[in-house]
C-alpha positions in Angstrom: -134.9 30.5 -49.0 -132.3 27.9 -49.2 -130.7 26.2 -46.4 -127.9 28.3 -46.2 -124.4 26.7 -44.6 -121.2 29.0 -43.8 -118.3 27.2 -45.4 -116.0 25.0 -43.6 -111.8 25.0 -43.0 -111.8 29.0 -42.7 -109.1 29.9 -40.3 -110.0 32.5 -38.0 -109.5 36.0 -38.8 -106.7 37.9 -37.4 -106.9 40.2 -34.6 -105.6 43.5 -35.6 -105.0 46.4 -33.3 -107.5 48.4 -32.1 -108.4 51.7 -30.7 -111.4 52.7 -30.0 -112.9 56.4 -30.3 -115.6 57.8 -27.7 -117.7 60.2 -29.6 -118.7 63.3 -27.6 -120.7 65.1 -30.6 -117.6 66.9 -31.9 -117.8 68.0 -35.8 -114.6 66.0 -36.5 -114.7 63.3 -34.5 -114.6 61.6 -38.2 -111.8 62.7 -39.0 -109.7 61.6 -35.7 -110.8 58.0 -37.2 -109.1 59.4 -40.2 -106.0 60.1 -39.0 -105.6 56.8 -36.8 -106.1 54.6 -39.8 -104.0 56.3 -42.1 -101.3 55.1 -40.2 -102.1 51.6 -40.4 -104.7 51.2 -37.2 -107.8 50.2 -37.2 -110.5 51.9 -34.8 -114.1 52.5 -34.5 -116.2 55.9 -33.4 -118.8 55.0 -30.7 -121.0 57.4 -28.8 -119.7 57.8 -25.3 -123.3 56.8 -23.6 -123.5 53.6 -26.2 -120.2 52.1 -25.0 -121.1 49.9 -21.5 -118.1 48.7 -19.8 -118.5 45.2 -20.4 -118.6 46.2 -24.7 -115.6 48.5 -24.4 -113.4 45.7 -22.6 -115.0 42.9 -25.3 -113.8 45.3 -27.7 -110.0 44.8 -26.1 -109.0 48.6 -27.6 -105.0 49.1 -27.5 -105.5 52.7 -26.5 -108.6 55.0 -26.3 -109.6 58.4 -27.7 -112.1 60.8 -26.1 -113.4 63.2 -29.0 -114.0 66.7 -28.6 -118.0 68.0 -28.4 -120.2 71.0 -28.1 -121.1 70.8 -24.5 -119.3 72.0 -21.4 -118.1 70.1 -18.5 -119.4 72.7 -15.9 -123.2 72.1 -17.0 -125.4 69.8 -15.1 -125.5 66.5 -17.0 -122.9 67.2 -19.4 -121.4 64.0 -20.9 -118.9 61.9 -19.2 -116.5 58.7 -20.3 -117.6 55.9 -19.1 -115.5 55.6 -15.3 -113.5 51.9 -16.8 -111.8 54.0 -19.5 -109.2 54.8 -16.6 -109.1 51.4 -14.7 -108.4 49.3 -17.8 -104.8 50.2 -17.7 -104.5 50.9 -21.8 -103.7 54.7 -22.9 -105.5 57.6 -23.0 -105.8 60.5 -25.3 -108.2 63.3 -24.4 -109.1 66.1 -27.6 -110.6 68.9 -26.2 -113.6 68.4 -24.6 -111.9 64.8 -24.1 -109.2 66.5 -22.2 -111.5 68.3 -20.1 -113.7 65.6 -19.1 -110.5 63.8 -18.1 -109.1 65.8 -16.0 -112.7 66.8 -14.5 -113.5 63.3 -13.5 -110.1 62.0 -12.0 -110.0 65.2 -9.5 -108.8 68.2 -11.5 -110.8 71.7 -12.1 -112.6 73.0 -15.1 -113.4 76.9 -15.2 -115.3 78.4 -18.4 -113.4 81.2 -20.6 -112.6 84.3 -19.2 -109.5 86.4 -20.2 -106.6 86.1 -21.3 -104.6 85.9 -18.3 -106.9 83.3 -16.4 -107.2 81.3 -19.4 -109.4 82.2 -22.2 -111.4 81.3 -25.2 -109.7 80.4 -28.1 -111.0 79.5 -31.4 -108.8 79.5 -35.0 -105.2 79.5 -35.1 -103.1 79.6 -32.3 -99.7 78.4 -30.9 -98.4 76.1 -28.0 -95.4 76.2 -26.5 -93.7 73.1 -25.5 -92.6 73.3 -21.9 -91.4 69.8 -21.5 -90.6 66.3 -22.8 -92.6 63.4 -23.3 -93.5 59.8 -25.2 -95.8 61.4 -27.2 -93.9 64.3 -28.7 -91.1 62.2 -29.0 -89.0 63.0 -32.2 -91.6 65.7 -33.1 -91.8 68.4 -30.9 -89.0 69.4 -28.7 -89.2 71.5 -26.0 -88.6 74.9 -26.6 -91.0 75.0 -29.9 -93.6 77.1 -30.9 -96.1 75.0 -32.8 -99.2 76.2 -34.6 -102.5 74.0 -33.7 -106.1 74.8 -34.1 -108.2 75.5 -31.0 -111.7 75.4 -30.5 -112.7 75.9 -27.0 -114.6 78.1 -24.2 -113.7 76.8 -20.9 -110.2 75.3 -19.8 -108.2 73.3 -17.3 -107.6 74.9 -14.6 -105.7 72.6 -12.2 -104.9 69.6 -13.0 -105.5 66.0 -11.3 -102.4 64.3 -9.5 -99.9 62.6 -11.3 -100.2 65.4 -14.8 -97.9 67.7 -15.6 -98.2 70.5 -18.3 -95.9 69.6 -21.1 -97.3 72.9 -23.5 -98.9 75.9 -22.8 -101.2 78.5 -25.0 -101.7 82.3 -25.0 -105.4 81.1 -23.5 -104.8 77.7 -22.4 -102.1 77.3 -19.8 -102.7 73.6 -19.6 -102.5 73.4 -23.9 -101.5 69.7 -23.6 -101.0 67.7 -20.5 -99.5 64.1 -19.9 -99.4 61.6 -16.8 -96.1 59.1 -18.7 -96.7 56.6 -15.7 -100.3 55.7 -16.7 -99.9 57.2 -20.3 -102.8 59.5 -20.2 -102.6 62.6 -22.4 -105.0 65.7 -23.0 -104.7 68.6 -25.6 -106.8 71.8 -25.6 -106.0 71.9 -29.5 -107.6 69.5 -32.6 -104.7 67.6 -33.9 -106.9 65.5 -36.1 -107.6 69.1 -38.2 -105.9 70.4 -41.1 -104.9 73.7 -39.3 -102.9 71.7 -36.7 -99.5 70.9 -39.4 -98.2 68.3 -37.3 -101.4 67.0 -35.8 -101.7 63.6 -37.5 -98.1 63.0 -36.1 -98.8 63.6 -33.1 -102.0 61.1 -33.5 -99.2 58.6 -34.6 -97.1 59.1 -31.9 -100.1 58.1 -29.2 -101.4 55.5 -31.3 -97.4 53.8 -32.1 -94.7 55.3 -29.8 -97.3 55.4 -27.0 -99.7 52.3 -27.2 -97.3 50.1 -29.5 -99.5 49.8 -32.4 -97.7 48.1 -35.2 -100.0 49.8 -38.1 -100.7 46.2 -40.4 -103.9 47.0 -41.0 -103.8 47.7 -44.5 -105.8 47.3 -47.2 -105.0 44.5 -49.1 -105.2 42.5 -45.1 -108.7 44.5 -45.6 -109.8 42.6 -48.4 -108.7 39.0 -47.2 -110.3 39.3 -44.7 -113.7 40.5 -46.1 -113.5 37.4 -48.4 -113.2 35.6 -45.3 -116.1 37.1 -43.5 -118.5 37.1 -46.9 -118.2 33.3 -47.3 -118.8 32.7 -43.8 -121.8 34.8 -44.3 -122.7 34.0 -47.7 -121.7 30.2 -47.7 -120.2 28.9 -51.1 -120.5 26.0 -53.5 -124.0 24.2 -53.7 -125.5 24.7 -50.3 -124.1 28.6 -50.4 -126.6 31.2 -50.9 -127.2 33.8 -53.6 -126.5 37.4 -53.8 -128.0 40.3 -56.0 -126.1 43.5 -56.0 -127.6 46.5 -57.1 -125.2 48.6 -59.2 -125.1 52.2 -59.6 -122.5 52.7 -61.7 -120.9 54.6 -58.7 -117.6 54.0 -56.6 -119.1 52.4 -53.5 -121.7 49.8 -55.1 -118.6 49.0 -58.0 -116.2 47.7 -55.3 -118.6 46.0 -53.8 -119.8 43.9 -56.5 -116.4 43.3 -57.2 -115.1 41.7 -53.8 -118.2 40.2 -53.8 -117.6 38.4 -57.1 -114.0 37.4 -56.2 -115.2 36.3 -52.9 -118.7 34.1 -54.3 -118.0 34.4 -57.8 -120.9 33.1 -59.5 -123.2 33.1 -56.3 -123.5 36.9 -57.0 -126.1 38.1 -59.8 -126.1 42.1 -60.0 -128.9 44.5 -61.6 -128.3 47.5 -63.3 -131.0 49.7 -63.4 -130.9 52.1 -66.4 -132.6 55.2 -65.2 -132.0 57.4 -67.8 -130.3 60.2 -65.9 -126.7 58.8 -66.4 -123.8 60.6 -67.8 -122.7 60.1 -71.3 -121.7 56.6 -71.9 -121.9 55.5 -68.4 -124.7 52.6 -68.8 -122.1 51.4 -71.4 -119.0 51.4 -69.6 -121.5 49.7 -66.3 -122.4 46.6 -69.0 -118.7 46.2 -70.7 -116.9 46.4 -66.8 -119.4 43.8 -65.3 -120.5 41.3 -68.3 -117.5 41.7 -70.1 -114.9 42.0 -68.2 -115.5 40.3 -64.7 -117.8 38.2 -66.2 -120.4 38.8 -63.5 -124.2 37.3 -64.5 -125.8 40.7 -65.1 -129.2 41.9 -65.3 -129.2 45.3 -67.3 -132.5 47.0 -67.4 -133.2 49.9 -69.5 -136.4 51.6 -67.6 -135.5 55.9 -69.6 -138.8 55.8 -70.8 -140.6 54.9 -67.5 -138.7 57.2 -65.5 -139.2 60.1 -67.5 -142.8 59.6 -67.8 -143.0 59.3 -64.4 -141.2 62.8 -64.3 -143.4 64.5 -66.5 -144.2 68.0 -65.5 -142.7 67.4 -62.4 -140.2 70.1 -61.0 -139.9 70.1 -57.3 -136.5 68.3 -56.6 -137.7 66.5 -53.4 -140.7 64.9 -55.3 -138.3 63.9 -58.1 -136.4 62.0 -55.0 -139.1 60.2 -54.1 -140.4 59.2 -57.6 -136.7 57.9 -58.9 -136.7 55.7 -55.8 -139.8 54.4 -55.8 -139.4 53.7 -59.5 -136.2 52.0 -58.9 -137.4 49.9 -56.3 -140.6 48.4 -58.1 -138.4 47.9 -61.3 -135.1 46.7 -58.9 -137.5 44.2 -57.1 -139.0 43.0 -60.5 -135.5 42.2 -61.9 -135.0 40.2 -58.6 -138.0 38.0 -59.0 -136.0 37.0 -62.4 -132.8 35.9 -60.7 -135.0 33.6 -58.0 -134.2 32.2 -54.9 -131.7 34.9 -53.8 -131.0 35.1 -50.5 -128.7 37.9 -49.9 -128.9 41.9 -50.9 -125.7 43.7 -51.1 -124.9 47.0 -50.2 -122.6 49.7 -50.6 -122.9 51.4 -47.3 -120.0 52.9 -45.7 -118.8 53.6 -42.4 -120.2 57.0 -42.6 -123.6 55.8 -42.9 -123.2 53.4 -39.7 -121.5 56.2 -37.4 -124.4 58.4 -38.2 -127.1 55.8 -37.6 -125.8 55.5 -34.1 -125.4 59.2 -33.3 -125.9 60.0 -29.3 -127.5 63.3 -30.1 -130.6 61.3 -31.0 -130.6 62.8 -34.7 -132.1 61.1 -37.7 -129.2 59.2 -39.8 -128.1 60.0 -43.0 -130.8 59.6 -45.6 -130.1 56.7 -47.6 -131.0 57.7 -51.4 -133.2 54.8 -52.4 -132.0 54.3 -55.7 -128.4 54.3 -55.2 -128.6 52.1 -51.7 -131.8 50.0 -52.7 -133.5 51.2 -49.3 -136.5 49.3 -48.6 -135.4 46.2 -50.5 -134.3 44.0 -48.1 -137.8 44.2 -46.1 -139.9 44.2 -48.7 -137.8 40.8 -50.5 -137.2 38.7 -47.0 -133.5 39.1 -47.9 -130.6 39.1 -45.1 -128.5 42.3 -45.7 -124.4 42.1 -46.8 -122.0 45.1 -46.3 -118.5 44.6 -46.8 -117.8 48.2 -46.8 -119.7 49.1 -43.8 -116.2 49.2 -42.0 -114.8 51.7 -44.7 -114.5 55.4 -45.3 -114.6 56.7 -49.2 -111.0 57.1 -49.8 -110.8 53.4 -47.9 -113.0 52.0 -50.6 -111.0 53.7 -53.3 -107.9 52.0 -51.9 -109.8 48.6 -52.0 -110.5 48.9 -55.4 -107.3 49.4 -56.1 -106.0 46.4 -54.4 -109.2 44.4 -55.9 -107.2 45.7 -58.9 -109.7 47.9 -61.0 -108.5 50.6 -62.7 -107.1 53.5 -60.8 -109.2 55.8 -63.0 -112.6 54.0 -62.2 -111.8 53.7 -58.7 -111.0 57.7 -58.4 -114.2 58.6 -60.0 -115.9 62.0 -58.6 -119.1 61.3 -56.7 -122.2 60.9 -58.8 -125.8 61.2 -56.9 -128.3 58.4 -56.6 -131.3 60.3 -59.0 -128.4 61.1 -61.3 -128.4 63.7 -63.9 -132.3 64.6 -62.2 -131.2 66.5 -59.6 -128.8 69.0 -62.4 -131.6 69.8 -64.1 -134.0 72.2 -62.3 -137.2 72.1 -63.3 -139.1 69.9 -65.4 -136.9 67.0 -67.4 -137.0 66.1 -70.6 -135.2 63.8 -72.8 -133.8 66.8 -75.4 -132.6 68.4 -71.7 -130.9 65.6 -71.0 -129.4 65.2 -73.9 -128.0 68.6 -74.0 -126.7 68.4 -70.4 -124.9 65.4 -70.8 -122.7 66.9 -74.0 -121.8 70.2 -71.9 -121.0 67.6 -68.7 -119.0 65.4 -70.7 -116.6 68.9 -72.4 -116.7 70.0 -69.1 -114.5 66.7 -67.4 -112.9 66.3 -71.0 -111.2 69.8 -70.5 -110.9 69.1 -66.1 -108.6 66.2 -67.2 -106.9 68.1 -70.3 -105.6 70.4 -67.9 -104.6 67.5 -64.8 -107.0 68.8 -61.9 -109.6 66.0 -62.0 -107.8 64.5 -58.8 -107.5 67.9 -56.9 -111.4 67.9 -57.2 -113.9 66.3 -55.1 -116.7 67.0 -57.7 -117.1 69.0 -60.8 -120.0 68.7 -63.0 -122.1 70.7 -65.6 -126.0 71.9 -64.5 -128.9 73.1 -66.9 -130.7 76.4 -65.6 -134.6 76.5 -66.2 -133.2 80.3 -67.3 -133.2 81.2 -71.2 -131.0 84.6 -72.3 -130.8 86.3 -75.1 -127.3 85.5 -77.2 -125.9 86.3 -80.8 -124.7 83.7 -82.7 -123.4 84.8 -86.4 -125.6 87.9 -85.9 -128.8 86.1 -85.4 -130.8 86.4 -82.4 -130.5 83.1 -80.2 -132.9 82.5 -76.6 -131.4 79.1 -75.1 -130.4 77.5 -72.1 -128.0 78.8 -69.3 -125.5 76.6 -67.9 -124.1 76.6 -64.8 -120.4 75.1 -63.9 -119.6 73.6 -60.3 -116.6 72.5 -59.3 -115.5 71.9 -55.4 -112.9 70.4 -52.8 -113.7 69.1 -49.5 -112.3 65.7 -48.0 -115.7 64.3 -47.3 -118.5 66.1 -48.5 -119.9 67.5 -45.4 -118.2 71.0 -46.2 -116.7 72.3 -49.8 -115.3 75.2 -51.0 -115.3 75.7 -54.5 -112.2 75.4 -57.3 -110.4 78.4 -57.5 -109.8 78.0 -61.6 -108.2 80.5 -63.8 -110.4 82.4 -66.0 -108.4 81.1 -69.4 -109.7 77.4 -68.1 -113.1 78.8 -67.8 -113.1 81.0 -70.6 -112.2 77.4 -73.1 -114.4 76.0 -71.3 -117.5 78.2 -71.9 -116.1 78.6 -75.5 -116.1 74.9 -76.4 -119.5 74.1 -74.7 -121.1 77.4 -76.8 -119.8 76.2 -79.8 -120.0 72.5 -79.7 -123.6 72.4 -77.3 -126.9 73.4 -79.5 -129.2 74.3 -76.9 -126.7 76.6 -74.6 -125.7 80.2 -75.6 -124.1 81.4 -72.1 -122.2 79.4 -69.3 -121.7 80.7 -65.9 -119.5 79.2 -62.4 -120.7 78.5 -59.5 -118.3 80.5 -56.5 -120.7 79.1 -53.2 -119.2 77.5 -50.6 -120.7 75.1 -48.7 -122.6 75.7 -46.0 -124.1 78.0 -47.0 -124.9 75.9 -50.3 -125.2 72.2 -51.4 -122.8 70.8 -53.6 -125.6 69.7 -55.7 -128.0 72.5 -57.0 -131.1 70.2 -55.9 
């Protein structure tokens, strides 16, 4: 490896502000990150029994979040915040289950669910009455209103600690949302980071600006500086810097990557593009003329169809397909490396997704890492120090990068594409004429999703191949081809979806044009499933 020396003359980075989120194993714990940054703030999710009181101080948060979570404050060992959270004199907002360890551990009384009357359960829609004013409903809710939130909860405060008062009550909560001003602690029963909950994300805004001062300058064009920054410090630059490869996917995440990569390093960066085979229509293309031709980025593009699909021969069970496509792409990804020499440095497109997973208190495994569209494995196997600018990000984040790194607003918007590709949409055993004929029904399919202007109000929409032959007519001959299905869903991060609600005209052109203009399909049906209980993807 070379002798690798951070450049000199950077000026420190700036110090935004900062919240920090204690994770108590809620659902949406994401999404209260969500909500904080959209207005401007930057924040991290850690799990409450990761975050030692000497870390949370280093971390120097402007105001802190307890999450919501699954357990209940009443059972023996039952998580609690760590005890500096309300000694460090900096606000406090407690969601749910945050509220109730709150007001549980500075002297107030928890009781689980009962009635109505004594406080009950309350899941779905309800309503809280604001009794009383406060900083943090300040020009939003006024007292005397009846606001709908979404509620989520068994037990509920039952008296509260000294210095709270009840500022809004429920039908089953009669301590809703609660607020010591003095010391700027605050606890609702309800999920304002939700949907459900109109006026939620205010509200978040309200803590996080009216409450804690945050000035909200964390956008993302300071973002992307500041990356720069950090990747040369990392990376070096100029003759003693070190070199980078980038494995390219074609996708979103890995795009962006190589592109603030290649505006921090320029030439320092050498990406691979391993051609599987399984792309959409055009795609390898459109990978080659961005990167080569456009930015100008040294390029490795390596077309390896015919050894994935002979590896794939015969083989139908989607799990084995996994692992085949990412063992292939790591033998022929680690090859192509060997070309570039001396590299010091793999890049990757992990988000901050990935990372809050990883470090999940429940113990879980973390999100599995497709190899071929993350390269896992790589930087063990090739003795090469990791880089991951996006590791700070969530997906519509990195879209917003891209945008200031100023690539297209089209590319940057693209629908999610899966690491083994066009693999995984055909079930069964894949063949080059299958793959052919997908492609041309997946490519009328978008063609006709963007005709009609609801590409953008779709998370992901794309065509599958059934291993299912029907009977048709076609110009009264008999015809016995393929069955293809249609999938279209929304969701805001892919952990649930509901599918597109199209009209049956869209679908009805749809089928019509794919019939028509497709040899190979003679019926076309839509996928209506929901997930859970489905995937998005068939396999």
């Amino acid at each position: 490896m070379n002798n690798i020396e951070p450049s000199e003359n950077i000026d420190p980075l700036p110090q935004h502000d900062r919240i920090l989120i204690l994770d108590f194993g809620s659902q949406v714990t994401q999404l209260i990150a969500r909500r904080v940054r959209e207005s401007g703030i930057y924040c991290e999710i850690w799990p409450f029994n990761q975050a030692p009181d000497e870390r949370i101080k280093a971390f120097n948060p402007k105001a802190i979040i307890l999450s919501g979570g699954p357990a209940s404050v009443k059972d023996a060992d039952s998580p609690r915040a760590p005890a500096c959270v309300f000694e460090m004199n900096v606000p406090l907002f407690g969601i749910c289950y945050g509220q109730q360890v709150m007001v549980e551990q500075l002297g107030g009384k928890i009781e689980a669910g009962g009635s109505v009357e004594s406080g009950g359960r309350e899941f779905g829609r309800s309503y809280v009455n604001i009794q009383d004013h406060s900083p943090i409903t300040e020009g939003l809710w006024d007292k005397g209103a009846h606001e709908q939130v979404w509620m989520s909860h068994g037990d509920h405060v039952a008296d509260l600690p000294d210095g709270f008062r009840a500022i809004g009550t429920s039908e089953g909560a009669p301590f809703a949302f609660i607020a010591d001003d003095e010391r700027q602690f605050y606890g609702v029963q309800f999920h304002p980071e939700v949907v459900h909950t109109p006026h939620g994300a205010q509200l978040i805004k309200n803590f996080t600006h009216n409450v804690a001062g945050c000035t909200g300058d964390w956008t993302m064009t300071a973002f992307k500086e500041e990356a720069i920054a950090k990747i040369r410090q990392q990376v070096g630059t100029g003759p003693k810097g070190g070199t980078v490869i980038c494995g390219l996917s074609g996708g979103v995440d890995s795009s962006v990557t190589a592109v603030l990569l290649h505006e921090a390093i320029g030439d320092q960066l050498h990406c691979i593009y391993v051609d599987t085979g399984m792309m959409r229509a055009g795609e390898s293309e459109d990978v080659v003329e961005l990167f080569r031709n456009h930015y100008n980025i040294p390029l490795i593009h390596e077309d390896a169809a015919d050894l994935f699909l002979g590896k794939l021969k015969g083989v139908t069970d989607p799990e084995q397909k996994r692992k085949i496509i990412g063992g292939t792409f790591i033998d022929v990804f680690d090859d192509c490396a060997q070309r570039v020499g001396g590299a010091d440095f793999l890049a990757q497109g992990t988000l901050y997704p990935d990372v809050i997973e990883s470090v999940s208190f429940t113990g879980g495994p973390s999100v599995t890492i497709k190899s071929h569209h993350n390269v896992g494995g790589l930087p063990e196997r090739m003795n090469l120090q990791l880089v991951e600018p996006l590791r700070e990000l969530f997906k519509d984040e990195v879209r917003a990068l891209g945008v200031a790194l100023g690539m297209h607003p089209d590319f940057v918007k693209r629908h999610p594409f899966p690491g083994p590709g066009l693999a995984i949409r055909l079930p069964g055993d894949i063949t080059g004429e299958k793959l052919e004929i997908l492609r041309k029904a997946d490519t009328i399919y978008l063609e006709e999703i963007k005709n009609a202007g609801l590409y953008d109000a779709i998370w992901q929409a794309f065509a599958v191949l059934l291993p299912v032959k029907t009977v048709g007519v076609m110009g009264d001959n008999r015809t016995y081809e393929h069955v293809c299905a249609l999938r279209a869903v929304t969701s805001t991060d892919g952990m649930t979806a509901d599918y597109y609600h199209f009209d049956h005209e869209f679908l009805g052109r749809v089928s019509t044009r794919i019939i028509n203009e497709v040899r190979g399909i003679n019926r076309v049906v839509y996928d209506v499933t929901s997930k859970p209980p489905g995937t998005i993807e068939w396999e």
